[in-house]
Backbone bond lengths (Angstrom), bond angles and torsions (degrees), N, CA, C in turn:
res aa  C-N    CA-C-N  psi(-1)  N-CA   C-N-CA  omega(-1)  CA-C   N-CA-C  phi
1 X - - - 1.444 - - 1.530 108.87 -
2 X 1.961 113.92 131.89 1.330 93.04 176.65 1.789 89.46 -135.80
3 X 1.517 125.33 179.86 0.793 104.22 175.72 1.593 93.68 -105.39
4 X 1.302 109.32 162.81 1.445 118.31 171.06 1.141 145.39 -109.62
5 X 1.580 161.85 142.64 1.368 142.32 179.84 1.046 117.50 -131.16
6 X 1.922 140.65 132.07 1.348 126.68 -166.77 1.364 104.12 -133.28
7 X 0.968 124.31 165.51 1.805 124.45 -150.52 1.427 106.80 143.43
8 X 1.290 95.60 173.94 1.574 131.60 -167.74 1.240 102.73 -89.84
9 X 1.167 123.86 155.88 1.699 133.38 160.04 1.239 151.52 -158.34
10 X 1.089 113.15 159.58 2.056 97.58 -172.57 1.113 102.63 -146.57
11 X 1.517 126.35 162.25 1.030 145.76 145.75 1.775 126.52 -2.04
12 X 1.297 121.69 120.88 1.489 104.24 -177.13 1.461 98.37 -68.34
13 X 1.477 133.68 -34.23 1.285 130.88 176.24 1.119 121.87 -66.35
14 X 1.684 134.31 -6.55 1.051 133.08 167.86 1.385 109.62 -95.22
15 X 1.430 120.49 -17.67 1.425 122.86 -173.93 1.648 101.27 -76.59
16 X 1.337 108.93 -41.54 1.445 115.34 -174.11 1.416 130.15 -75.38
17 X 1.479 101.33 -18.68 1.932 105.07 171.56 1.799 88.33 -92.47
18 X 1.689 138.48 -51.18 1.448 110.96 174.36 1.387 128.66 -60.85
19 X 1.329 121.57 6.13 1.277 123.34 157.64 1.617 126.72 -80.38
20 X 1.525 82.96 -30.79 1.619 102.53 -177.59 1.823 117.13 -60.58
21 X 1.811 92.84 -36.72 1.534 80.10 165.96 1.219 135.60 -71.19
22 X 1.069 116.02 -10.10 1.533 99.26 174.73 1.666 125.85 -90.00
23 X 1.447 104.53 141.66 0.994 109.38 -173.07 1.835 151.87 -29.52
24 X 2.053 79.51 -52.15 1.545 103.19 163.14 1.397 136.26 -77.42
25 X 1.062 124.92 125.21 1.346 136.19 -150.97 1.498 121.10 -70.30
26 X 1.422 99.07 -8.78 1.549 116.01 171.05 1.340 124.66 -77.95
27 X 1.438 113.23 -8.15 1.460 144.75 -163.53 2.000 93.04 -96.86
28 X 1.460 118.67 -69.11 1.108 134.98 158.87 1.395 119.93 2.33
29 X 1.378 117.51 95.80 1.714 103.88 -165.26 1.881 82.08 -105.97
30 X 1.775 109.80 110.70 1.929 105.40 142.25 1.437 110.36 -22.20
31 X 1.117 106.72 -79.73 1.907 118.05 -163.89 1.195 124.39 -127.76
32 X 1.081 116.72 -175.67 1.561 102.67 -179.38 1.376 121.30 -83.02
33 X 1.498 119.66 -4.29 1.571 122.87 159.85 1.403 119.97 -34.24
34 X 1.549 104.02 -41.60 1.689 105.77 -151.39 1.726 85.95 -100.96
35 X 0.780 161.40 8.42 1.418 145.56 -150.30 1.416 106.70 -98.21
36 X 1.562 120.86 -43.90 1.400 113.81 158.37 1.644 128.13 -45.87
37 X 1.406 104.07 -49.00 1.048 101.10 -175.98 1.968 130.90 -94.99
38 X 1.625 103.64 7.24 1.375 126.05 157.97 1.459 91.14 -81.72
39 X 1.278 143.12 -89.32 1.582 142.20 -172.14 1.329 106.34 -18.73
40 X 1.172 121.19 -59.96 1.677 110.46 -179.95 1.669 124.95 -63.03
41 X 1.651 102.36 -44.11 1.560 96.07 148.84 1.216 142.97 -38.12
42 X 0.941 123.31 -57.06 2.003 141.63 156.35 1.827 93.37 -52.68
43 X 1.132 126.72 -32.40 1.690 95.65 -145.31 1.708 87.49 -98.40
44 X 1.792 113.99 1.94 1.168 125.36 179.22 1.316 113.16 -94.12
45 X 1.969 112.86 -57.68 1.547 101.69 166.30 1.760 124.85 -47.20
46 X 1.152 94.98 -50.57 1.659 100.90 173.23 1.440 111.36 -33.57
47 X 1.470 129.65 -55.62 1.337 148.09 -172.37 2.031 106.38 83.14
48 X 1.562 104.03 62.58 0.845 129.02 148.19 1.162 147.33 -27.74
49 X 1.047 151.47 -32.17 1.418 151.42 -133.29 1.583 124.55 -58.17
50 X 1.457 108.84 155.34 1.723 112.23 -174.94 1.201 122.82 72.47
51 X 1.838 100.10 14.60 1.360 89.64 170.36 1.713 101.02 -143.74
52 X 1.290 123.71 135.34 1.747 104.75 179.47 1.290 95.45 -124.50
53 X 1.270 135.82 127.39 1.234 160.16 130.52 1.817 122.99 -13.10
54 X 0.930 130.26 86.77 1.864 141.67 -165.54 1.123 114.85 -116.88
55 X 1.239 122.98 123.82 2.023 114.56 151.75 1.120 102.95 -68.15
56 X 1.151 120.88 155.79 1.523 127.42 169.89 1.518 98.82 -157.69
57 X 1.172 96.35 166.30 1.543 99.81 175.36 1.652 102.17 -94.14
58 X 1.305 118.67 153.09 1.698 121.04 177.47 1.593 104.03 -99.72
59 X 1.626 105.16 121.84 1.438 109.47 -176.79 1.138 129.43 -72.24
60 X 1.387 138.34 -6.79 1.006 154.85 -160.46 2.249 93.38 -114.16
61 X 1.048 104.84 -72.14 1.671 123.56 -177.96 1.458 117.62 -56.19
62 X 1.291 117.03 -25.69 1.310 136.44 176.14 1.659 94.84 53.32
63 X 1.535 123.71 51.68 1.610 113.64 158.81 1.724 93.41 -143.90
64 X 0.998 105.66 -174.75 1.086 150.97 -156.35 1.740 102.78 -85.07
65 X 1.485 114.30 107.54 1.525 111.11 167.82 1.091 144.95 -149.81
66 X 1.405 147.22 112.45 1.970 133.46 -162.78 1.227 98.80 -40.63
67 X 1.837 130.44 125.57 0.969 136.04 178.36 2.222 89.80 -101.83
68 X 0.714 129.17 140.85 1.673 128.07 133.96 1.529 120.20 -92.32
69 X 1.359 89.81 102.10 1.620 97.09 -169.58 1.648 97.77 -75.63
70 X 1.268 100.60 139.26 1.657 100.46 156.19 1.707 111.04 -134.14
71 X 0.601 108.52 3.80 1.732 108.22 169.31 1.774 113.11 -167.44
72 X 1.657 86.03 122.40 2.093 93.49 176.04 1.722 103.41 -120.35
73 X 1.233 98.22 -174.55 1.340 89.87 -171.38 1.768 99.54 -178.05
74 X 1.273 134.62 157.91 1.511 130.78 158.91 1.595 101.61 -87.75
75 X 0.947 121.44 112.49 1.844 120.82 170.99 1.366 95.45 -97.97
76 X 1.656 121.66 112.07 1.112 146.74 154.79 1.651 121.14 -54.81
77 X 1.175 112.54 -8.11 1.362 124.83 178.79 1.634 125.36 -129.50
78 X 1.413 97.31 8.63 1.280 103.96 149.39 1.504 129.62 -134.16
79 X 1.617 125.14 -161.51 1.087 126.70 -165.60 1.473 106.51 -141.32
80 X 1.257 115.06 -177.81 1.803 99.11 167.67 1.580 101.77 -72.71
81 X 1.135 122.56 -49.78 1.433 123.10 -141.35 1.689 101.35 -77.36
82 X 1.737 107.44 -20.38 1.285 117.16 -177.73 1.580 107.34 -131.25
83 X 1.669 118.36 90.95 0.891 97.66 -170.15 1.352 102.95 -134.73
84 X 1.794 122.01 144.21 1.421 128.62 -172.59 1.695 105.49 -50.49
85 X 1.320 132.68 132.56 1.467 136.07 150.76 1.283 126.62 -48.93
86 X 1.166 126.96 141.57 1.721 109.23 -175.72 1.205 97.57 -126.62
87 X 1.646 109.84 119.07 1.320 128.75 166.50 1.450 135.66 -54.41
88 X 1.277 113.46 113.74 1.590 111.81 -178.36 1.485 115.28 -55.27
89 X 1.253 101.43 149.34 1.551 109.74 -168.62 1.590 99.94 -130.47
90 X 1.316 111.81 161.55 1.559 134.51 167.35 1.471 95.69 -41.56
91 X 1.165 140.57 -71.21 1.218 133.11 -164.39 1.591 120.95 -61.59
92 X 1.375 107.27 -20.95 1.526 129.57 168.27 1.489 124.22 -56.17
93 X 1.401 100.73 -67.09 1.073 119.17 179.19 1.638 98.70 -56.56
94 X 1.331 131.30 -61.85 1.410 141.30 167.35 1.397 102.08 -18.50
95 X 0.935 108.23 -69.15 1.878 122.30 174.46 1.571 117.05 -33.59
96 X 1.548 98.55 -68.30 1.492 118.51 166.49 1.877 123.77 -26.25
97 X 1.760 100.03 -46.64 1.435 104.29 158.26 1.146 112.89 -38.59
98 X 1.186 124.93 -80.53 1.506 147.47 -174.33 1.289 98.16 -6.85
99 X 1.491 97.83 -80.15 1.275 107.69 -166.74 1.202 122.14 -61.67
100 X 1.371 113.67 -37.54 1.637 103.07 -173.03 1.811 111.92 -79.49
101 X 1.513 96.99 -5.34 2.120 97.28 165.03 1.773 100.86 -81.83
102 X 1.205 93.31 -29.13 1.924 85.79 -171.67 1.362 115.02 -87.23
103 X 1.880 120.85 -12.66 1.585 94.62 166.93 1.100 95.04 -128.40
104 X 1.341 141.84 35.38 1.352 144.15 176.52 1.252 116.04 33.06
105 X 1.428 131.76 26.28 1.425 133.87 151.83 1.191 123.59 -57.17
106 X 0.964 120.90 164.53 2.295 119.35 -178.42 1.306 101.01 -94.97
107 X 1.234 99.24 150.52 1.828 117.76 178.77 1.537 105.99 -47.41
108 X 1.275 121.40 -35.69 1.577 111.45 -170.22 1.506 104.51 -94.55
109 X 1.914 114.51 14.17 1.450 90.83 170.20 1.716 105.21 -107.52
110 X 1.264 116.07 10.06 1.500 123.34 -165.55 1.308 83.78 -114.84
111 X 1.449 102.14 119.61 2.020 107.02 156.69 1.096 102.88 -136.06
112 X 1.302 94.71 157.06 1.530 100.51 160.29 1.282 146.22 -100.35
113 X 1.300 126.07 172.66 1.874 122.97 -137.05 1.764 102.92 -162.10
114 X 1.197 122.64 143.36 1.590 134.68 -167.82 1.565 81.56 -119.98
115 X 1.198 125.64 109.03 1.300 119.28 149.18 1.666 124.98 -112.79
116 X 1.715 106.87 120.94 1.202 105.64 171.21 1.502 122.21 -99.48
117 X 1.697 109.49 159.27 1.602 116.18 -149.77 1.503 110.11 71.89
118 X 1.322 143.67 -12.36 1.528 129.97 -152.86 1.775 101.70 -35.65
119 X 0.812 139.90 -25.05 2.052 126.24 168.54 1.290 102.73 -97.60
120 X 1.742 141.97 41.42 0.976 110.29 159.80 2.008 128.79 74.55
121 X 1.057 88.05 -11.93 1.980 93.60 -167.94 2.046 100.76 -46.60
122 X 1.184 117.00 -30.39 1.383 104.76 -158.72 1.362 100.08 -112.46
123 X 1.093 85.28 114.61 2.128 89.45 -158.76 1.107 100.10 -101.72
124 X 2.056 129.91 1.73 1.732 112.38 156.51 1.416 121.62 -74.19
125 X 1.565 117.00 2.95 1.281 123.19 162.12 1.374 135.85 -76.01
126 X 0.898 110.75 -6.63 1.505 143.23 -164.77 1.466 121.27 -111.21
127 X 1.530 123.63 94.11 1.403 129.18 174.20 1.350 116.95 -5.55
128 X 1.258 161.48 158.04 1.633 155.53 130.62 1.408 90.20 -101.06
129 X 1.494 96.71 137.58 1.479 114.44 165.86 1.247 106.80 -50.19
130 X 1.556 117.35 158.54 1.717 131.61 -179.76 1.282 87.94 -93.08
131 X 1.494 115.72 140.32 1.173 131.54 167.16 1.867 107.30 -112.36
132 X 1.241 128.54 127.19 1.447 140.56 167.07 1.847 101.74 -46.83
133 X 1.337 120.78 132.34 1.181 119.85 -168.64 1.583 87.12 -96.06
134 X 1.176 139.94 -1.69 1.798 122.04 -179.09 1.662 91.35 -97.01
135 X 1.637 131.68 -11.17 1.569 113.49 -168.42 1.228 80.96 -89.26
136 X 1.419 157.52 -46.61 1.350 166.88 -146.38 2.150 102.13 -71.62
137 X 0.949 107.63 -56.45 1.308 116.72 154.30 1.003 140.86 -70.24
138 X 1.455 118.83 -54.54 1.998 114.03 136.52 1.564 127.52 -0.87
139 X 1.239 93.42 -69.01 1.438 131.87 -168.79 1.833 110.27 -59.73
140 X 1.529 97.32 -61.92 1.691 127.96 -177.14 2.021 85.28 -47.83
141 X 1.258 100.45 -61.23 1.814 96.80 -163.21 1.199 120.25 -67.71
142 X 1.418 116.10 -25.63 1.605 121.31 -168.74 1.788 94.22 -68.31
């Protein structure tokens, strides 16, 4: 069982110069930390709906990207490593407008993407830092 998220996406660097236009400073992402959570601000003043705005990591690309989620779900029949695709729908594409009036990117830079885990929950998927086996013993004696 994993959970899943399907949506549109772009670039954190594209999310962060169309944030940049706007005026108000609350919009303004420092780094790419805040960009998810400025996007949902805007995609709230705006009065948005059906679509929420996420970093996620891209499973396939292994970096970093504004997902617009429009549909999640727990899929009981899949896994990360095996996981069902989620088909764009009429209402998607509908969505897709949205977005491409709200960050003025071009249709061929928004695609879409099935990401499973999008929060991370299954953390045996996930590298652990290498730890030096003499700081580990170092450490054990002090």
């Amino acid at each position: 069982m994993v959970v899943k998220a399907g949506g549109y996406f772009i670039t954190l660097e594209k999310a962060m110069q169309w944030l940049s236009h706007y005026p108000e400073s609350k919009y303004h992402p420092p780094d790419e930390t805040d960009v998810s959570w400025k996007s949902r601000v805007l995609f709230r003043d705006k009065k948005i709906g059906g679509i929420r705005p996420v970093a996620v990591l891209h499973p396939k690309l292994n970096t970093a990207i504004l997902l617009f989620l429009t549909k999640i779900e727990n899929d009981l029949y899949s896994s990360f490593h095996n996981c069902a695709e989620y088909q764009e729908t009429d209402r998607d594409r509908l969505l897709k407008t949205r977005v491409l009036e709200m960050t003025g990117v071009s249709d061929d830079e928004v695609k879409w993407v099935t990401v499973p885990d999008p929060f991370m929950k299954d953390s045996d998927r996930y590298v652990q830092p290498k730890h030096k086996p003499d700081a580990y013993v170092q450490h054990k004696q002090d």
